[in-house]
Backbone as CSV, one residue per row, in Angstrom:
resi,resn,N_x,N_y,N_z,CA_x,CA_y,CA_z,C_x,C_y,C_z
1,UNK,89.353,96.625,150.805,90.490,96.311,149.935,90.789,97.488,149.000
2,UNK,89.700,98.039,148.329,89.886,99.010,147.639,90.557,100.345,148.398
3,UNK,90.096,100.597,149.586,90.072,101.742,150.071,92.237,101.910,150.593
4,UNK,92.272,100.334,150.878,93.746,100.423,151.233,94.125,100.109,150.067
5,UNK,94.060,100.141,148.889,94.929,100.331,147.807,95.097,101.678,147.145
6,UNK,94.143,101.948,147.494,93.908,103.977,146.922,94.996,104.324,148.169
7,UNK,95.317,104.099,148.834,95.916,104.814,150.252,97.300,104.761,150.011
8,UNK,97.830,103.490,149.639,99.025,102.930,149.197,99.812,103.845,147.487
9,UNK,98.767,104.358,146.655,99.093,104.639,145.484,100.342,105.968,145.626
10,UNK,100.247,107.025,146.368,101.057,107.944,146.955,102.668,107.740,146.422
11,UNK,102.928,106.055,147.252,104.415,106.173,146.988,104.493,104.912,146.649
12,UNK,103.790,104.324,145.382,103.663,103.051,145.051,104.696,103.571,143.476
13,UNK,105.021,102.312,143.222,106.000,102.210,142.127,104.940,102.049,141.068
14,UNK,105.112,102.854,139.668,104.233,102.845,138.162,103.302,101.585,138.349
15,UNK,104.281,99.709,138.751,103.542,98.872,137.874,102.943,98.903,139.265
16,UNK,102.602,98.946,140.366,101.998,98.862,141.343,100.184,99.671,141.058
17,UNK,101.110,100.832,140.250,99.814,102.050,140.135,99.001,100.867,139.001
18,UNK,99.481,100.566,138.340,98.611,99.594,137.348,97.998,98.708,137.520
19,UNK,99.023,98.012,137.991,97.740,96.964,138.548,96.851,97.101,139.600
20,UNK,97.122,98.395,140.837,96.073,98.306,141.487,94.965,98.988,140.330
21,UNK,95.232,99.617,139.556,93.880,100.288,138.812,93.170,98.673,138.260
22,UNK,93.774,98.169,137.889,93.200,96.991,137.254,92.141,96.516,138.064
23,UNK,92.919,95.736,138.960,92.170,95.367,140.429,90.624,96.393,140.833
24,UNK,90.879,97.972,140.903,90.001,98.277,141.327,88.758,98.578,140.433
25,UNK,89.318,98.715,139.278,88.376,98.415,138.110,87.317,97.091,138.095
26,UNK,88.574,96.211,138.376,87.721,95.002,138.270,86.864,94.724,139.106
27,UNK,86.709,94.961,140.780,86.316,94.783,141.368,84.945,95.630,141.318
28,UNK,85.102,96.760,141.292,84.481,97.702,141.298,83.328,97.139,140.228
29,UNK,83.621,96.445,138.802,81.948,96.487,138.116,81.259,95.206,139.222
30,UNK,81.933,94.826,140.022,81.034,93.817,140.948,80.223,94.445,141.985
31,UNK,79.568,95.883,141.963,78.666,96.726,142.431,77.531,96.604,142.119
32,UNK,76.657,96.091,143.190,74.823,95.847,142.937,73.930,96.918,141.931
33,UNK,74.454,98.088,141.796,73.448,98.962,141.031,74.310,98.975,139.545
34,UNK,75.340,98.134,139.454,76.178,97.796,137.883,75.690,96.450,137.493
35,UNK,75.499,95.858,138.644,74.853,94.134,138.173,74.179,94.031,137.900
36,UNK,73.210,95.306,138.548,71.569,94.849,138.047,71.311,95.666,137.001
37,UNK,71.925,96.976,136.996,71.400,97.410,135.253,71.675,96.497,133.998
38,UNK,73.350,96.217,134.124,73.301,95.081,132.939,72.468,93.962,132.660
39,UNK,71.961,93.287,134.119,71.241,92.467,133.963,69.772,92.592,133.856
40,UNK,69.202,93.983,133.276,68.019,94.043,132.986,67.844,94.076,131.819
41,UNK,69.466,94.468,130.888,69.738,94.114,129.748,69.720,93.085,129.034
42,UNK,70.159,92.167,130.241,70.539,91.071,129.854,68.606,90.063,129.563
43,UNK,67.784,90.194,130.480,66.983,89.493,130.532,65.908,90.193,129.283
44,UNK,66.371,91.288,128.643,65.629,91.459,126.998,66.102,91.187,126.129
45,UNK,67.654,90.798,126.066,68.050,90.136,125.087,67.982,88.988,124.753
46,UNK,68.090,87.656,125.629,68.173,86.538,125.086,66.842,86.277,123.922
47,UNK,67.328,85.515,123.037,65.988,84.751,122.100,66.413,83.567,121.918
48,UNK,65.481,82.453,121.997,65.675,81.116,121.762,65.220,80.774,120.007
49,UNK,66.251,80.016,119.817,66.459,80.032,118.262,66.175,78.221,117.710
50,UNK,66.776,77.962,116.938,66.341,76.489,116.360,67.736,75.642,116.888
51,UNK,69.168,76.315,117.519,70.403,75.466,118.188,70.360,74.543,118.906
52,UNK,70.925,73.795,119.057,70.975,72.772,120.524,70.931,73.262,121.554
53,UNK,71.206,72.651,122.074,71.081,73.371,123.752,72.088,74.033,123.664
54,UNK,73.353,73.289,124.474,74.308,74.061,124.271,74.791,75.493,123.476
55,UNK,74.943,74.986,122.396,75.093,76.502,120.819,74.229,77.470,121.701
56,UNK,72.967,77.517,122.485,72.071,77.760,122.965,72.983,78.692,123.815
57,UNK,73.167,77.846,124.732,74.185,78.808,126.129,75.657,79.603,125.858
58,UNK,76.104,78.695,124.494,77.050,79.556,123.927,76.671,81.010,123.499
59,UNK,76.012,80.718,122.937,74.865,82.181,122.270,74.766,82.865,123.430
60,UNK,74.799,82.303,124.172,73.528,83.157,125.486,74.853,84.006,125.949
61,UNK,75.782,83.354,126.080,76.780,83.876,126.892,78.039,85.122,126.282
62,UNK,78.203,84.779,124.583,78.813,85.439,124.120,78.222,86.757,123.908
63,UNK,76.582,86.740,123.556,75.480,87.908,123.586,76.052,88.375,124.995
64,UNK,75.761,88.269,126.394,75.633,88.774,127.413,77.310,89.548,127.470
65,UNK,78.274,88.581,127.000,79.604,89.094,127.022,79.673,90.426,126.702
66,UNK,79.223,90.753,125.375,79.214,91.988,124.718,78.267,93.256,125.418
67,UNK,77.159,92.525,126.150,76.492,93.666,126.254,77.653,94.377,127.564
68,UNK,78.049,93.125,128.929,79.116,93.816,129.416,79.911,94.269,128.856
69,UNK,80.956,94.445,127.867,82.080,95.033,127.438,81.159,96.484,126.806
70,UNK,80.379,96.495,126.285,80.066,97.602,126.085,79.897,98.427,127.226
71,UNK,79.074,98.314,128.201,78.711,98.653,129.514,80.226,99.256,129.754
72,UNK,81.298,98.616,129.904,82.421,98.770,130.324,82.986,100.277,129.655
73,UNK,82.874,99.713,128.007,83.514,100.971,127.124,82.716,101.909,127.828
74,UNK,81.218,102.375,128.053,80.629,103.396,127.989,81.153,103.767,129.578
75,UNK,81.571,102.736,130.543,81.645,103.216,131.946,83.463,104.213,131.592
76,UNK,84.480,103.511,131.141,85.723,104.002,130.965,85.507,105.428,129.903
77,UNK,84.501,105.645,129.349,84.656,106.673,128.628,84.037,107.880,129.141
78,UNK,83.693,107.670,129.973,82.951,108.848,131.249,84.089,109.278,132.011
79,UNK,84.797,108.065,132.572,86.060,108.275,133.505,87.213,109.211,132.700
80,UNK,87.637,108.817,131.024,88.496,109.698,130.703,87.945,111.188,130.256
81,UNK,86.760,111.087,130.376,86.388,112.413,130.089,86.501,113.438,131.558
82,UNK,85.862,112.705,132.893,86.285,113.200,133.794,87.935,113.542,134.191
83,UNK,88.388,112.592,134.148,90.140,112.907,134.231,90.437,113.964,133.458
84,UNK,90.381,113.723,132.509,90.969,115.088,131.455,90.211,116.732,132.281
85,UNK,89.137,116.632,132.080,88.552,118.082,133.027,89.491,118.404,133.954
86,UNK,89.644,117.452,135.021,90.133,118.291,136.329,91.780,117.692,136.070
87,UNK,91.946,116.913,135.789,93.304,117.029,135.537,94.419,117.598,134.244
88,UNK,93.931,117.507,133.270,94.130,118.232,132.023,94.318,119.556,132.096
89,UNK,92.551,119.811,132.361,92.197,121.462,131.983,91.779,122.215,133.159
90,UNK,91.856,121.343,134.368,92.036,122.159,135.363,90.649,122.529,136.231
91,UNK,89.473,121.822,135.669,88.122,121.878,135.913,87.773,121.523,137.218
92,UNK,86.725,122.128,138.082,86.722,121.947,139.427,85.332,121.458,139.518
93,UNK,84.854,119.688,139.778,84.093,119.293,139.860,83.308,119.762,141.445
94,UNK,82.382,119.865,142.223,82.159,119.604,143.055,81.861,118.472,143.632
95,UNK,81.839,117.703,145.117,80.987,116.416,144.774,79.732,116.455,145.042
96,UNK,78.549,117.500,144.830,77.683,117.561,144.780,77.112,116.971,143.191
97,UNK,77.913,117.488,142.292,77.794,117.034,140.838,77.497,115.492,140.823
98,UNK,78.890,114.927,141.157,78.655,113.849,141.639,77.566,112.850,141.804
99,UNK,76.765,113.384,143.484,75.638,113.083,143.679,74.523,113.077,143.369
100,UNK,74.482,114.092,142.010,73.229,114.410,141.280,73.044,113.197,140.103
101,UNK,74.627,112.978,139.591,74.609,111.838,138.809,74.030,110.618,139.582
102,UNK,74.773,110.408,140.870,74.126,109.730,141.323,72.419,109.110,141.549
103,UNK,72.068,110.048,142.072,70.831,110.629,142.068,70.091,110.192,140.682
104,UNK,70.579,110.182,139.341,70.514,110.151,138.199,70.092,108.667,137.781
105,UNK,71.570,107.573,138.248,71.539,105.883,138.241,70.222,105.783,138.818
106,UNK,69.963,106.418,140.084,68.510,105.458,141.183,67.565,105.620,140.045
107,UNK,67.148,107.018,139.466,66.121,107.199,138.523,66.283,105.934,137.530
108,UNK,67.400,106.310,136.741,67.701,105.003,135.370,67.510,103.546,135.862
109,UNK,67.927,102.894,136.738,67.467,102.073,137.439,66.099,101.452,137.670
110,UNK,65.124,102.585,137.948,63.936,102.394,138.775,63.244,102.099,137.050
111,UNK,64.174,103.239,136.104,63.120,103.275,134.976,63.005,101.581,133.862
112,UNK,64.724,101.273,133.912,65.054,99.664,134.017,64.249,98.781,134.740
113,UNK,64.050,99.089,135.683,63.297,97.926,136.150,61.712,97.638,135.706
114,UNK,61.243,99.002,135.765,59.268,98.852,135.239,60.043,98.519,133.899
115,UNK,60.848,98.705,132.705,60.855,98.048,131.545,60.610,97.198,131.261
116,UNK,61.065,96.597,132.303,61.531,94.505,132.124,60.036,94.307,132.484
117,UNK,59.130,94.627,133.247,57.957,94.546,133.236,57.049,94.603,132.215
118,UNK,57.462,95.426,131.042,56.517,95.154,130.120,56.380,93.781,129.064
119,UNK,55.441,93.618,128.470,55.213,93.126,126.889,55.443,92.952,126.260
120,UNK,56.717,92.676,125.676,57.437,93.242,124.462,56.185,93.012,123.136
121,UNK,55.801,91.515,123.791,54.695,90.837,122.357,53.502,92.262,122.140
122,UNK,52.947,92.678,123.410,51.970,93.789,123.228,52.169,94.691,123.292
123,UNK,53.432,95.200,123.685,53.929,96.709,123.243,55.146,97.270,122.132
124,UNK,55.927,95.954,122.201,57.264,96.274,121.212,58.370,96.803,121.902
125,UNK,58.900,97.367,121.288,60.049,98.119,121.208,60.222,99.174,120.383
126,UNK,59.223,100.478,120.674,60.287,101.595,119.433,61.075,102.407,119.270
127,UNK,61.597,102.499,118.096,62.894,102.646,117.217,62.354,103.739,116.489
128,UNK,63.572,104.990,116.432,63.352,106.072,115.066,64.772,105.742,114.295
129,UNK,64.712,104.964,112.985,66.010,105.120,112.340,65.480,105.584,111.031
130,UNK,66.711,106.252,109.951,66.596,106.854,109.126,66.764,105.936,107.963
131,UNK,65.461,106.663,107.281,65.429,105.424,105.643,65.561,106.287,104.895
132,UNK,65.780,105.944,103.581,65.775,106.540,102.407,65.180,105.680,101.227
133,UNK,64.480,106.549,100.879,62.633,106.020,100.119,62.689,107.413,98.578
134,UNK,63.519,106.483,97.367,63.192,107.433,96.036,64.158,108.627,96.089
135,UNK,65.396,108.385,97.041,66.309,109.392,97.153,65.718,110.115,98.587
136,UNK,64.637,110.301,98.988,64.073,111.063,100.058,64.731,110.714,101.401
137,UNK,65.458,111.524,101.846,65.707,110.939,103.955,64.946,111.250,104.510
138,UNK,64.104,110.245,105.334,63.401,110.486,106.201,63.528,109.786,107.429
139,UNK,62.535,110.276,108.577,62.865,108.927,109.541,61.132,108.693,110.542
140,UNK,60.831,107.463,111.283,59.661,107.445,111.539,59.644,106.154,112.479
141,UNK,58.865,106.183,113.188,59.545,105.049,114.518,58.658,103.811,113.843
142,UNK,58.829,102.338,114.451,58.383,101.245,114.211,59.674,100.193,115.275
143,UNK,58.470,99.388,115.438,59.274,98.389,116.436,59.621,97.296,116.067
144,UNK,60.279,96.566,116.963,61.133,95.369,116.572,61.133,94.457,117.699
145,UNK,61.279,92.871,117.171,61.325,91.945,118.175,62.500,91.891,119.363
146,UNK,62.200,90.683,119.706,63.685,90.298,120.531,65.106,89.842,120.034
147,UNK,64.796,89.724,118.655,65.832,89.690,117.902,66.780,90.741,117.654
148,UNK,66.055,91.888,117.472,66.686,93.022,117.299,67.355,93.908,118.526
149,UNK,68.410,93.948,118.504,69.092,94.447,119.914,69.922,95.590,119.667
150,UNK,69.989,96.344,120.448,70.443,98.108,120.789,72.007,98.031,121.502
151,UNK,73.230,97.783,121.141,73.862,97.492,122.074,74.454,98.947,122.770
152,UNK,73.841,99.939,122.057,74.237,101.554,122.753,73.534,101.509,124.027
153,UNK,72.117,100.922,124.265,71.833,100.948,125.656,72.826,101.182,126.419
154,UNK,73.372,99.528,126.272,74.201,99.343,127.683,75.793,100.075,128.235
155,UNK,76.192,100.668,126.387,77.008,101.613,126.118,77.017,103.170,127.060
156,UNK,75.988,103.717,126.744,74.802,104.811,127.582,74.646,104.591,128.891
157,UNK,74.546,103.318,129.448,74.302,102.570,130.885,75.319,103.022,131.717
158,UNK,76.751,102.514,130.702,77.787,102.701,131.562,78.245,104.184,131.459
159,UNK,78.100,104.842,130.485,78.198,106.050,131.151,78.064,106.836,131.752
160,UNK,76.805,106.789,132.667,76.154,107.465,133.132,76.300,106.772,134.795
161,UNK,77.017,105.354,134.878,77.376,105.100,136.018,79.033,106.005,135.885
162,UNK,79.400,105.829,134.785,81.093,106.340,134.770,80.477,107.911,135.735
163,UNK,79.703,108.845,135.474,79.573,110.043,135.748,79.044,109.844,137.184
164,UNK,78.642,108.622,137.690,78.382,108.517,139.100,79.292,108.556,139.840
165,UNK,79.341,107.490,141.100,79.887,107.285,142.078,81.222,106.310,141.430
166,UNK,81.227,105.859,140.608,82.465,105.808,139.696,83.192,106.898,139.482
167,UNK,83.245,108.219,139.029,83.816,109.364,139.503,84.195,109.768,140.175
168,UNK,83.400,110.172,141.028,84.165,110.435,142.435,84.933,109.645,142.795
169,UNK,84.770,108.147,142.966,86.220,107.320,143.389,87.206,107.064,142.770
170,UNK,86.985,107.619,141.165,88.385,107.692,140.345,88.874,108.669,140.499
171,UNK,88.390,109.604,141.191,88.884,111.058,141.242,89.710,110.730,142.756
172,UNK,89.429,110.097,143.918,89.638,110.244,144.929,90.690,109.893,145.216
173,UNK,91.056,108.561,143.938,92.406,107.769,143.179,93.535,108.432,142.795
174,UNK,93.035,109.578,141.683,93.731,110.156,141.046,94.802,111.434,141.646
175,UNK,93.903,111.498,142.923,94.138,113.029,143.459,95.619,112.370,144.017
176,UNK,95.672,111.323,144.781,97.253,111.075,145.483,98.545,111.033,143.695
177,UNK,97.898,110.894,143.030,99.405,110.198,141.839,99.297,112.096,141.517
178,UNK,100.687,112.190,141.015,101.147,113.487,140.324,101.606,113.905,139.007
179,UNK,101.277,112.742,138.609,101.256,113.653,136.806,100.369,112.913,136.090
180,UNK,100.435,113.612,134.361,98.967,113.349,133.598,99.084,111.943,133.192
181,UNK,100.469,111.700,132.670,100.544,110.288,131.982,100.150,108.913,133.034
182,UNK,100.753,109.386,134.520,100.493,108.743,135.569,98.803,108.101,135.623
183,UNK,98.261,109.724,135.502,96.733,109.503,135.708,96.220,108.627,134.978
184,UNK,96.064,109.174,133.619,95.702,108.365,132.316,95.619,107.295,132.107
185,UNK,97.083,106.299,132.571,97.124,105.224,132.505,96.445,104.506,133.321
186,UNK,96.098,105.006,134.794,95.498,104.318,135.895,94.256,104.555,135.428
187,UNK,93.548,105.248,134.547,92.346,105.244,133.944,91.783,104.398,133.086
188,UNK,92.778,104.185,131.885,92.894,103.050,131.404,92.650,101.932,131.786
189,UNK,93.909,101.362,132.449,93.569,100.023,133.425,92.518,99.820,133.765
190,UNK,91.987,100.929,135.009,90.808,100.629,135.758,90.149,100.371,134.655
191,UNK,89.846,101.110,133.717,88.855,100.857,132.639,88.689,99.394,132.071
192,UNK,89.823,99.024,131.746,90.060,97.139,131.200,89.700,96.370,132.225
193,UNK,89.786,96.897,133.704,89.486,96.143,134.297,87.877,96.148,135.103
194,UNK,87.460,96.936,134.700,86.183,96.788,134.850,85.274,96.383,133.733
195,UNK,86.335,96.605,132.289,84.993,95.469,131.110,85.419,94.176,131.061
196,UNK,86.529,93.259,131.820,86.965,92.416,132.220,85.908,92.130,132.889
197,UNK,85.682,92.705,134.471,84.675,92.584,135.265,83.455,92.647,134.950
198,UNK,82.727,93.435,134.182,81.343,93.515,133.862,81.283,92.113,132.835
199,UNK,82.317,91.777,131.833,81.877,90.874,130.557,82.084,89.535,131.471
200,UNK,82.295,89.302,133.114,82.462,87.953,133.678,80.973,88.112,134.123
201,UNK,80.365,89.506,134.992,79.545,89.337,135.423,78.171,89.394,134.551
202,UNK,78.161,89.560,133.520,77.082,89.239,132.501,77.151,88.373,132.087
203,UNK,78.525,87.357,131.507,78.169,86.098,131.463,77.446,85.198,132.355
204,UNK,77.587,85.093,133.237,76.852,84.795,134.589,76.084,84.968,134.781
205,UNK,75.670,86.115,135.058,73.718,86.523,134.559,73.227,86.100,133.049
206,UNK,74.245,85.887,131.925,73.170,85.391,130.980,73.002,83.949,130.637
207,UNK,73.590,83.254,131.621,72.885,81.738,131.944,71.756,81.512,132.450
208,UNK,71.404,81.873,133.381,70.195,81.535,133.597,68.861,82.228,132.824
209,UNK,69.402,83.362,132.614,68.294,83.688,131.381,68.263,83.255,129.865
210,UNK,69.264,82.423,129.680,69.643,81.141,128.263,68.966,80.195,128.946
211,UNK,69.026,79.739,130.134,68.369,78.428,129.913,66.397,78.177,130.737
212,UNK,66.596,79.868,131.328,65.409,80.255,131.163,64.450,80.196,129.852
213,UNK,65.045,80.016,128.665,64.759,80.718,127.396,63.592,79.403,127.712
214,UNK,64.032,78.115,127.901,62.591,76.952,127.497,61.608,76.705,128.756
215,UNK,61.536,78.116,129.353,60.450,77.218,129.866,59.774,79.117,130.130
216,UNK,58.566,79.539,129.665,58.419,80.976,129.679,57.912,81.170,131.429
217,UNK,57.188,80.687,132.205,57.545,80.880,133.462,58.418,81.289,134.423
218,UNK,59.347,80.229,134.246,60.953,80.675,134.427,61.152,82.233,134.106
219,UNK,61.188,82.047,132.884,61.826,83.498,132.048,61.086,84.421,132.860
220,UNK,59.495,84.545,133.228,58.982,85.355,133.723,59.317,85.568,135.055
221,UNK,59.679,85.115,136.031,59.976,84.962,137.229,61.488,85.495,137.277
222,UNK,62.400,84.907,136.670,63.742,85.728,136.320,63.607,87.904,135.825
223,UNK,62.611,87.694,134.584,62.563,89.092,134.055,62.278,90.387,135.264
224,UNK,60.803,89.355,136.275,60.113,90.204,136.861,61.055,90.383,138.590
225,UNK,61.859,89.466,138.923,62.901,89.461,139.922,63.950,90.494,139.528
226,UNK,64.414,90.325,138.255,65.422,91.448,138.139,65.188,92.957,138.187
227,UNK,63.955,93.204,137.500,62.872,93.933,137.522,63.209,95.116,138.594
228,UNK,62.373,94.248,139.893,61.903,94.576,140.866,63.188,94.641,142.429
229,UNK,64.283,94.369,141.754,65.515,94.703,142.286,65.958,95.507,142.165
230,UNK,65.772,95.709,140.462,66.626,97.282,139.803,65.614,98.501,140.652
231,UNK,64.325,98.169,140.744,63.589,99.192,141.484,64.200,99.331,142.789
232,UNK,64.187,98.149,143.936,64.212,98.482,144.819,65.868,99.304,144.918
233,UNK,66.748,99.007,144.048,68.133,99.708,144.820,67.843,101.094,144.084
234,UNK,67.194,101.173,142.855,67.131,102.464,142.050,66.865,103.915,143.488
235,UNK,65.256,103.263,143.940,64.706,103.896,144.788,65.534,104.172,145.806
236,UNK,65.944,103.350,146.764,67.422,103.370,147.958,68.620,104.089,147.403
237,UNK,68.884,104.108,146.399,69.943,105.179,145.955,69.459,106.028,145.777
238,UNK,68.403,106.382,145.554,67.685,107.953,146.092,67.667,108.823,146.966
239,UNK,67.070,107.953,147.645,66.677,107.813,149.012,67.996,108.569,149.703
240,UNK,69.287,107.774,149.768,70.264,107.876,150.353,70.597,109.198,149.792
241,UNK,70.774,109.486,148.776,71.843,110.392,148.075,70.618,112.082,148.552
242,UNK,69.035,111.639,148.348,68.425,113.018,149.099,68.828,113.153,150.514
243,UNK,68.743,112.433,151.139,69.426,112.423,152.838,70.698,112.873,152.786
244,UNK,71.497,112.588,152.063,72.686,112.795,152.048,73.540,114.161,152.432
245,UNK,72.405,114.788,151.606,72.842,116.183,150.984,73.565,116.736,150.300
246,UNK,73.925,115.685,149.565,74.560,115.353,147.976,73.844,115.667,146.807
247,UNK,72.810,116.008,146.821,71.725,116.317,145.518,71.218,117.809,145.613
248,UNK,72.102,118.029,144.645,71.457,120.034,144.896,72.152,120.751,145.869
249,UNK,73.340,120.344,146.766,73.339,120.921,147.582,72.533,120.343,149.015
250,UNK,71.583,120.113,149.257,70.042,119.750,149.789,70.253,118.737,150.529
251,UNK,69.605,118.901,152.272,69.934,117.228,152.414,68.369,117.745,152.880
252,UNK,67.986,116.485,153.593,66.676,116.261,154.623,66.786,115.710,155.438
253,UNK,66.892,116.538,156.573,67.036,116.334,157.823,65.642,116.259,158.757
């Protein structure tokens, strides 16, 4: 679907160019190595609190909402940084670059997944933020519960998919339309429509880890499944992208 809408953009009319960006935005955060990073996010955030049930899943879901929309901002803000390079200023990506980013997700991925594996109770979480103690700035790490949540992670997450294989196919988009405002806007879109897409597909994943919250088995079986998914595609997007000969230049034959 995607591939015949990129094909069509050539001699498609403005609102055509828009909404297919929308569309392919949207579709596009419904990609296994975008589902499962958010959702490794997703399974360190929830905390079960003193609410009803419900308030419970409300919580669960408006939390998970955000961590997608962030995911989203950080994925669209990779994309306009790429656009502007080669279309702006004229910058000549290779798609080897590309593949190195690529190459990049399998690592972040693999490293997502042993996370969710740990402790939080016996290891924490640490944090360097800056205090000020008698006028003095200083700064010095110390950790924090499950209460306390990072939402730049997932901010960071998506950028670093934006610099993936998200790139290259916004680029592959961009190359048929012929001017900047043209581009831009189809950047945009896609962009709304993939934190559209990511903030449906984290709601969704953060149900069952809300109502995981009462029973810690569950939760464990959920944490250590997501886990061990983010590994296995981390690793396979490796895998693929060294074969490829997309990484470095380099394949293995």
């Amino acid at each position: 679907m995607i591939d015949e809408l990129i094909k069509q953009l050539p001699t498609a009319t403005p609102l055509f160019v828009l909404v297919a960006g929308f569309v392919i935005g949207l579709f596009h955060a419904f990609e296994p190595d975008h589902v499962v990073a958010v959702a490794t996010q997703n399974s360190k955030s929830m905390q079960k609190n003193s609410s009803s049930f419900f308030r419970q899943i409300g919580s669960g879901a408006i939390k998970s909402s955000i961590l997608g929309a962030l995911w989203g901002a950080g994925h669209t803000s990779s994309l306009v940084l790429v656009s502007l390079l080669i279309f702006a200023f004229s910058m000549s990506i290779p798609n080897e670059m590309f593949g190195n980013f690529e190459f990049g997700v399998g690592m972040m991925l693999v490293i997502l997944g042993l996370f969710t594996y740990l402790n939080r109770k016996l290891f924490g979480e640490k944090h360097i933020h800056t205090h000020t103690h008698d006028g003095v700035i200083h700064t010095h790490p110390h950790a924090h519960d499950a209460a306390h949540g990072h939402g730049h992670k997932s901010y960071i997450i998506g950028c670093i998919h934006g610099l993936a294989g998200s790139g290259s196919l916004v680029v592959l988009a961009l190359s048929t339309l012929h001017d900047l405002q043209t581009i831009l806007s189809f950047v945009l879109v896609f962009g709304i429509g993939s934190i559209v897409g990511m903030m449906l597909v984290s709601s969704a994943i953060g149900l069952p880890f809300s109502l995981a919250l009462y029973s810690e088995r569950i939760n464990k079986i959920l944490r250590y499944s997501v886990g061990s998914i983010s590994i296995i595609i981390g690793v396979d997007i490796m895998y693929n992208i060294a074969m490829s000969g997309n990484f470095f230049g380099l394949g293995i034959n």
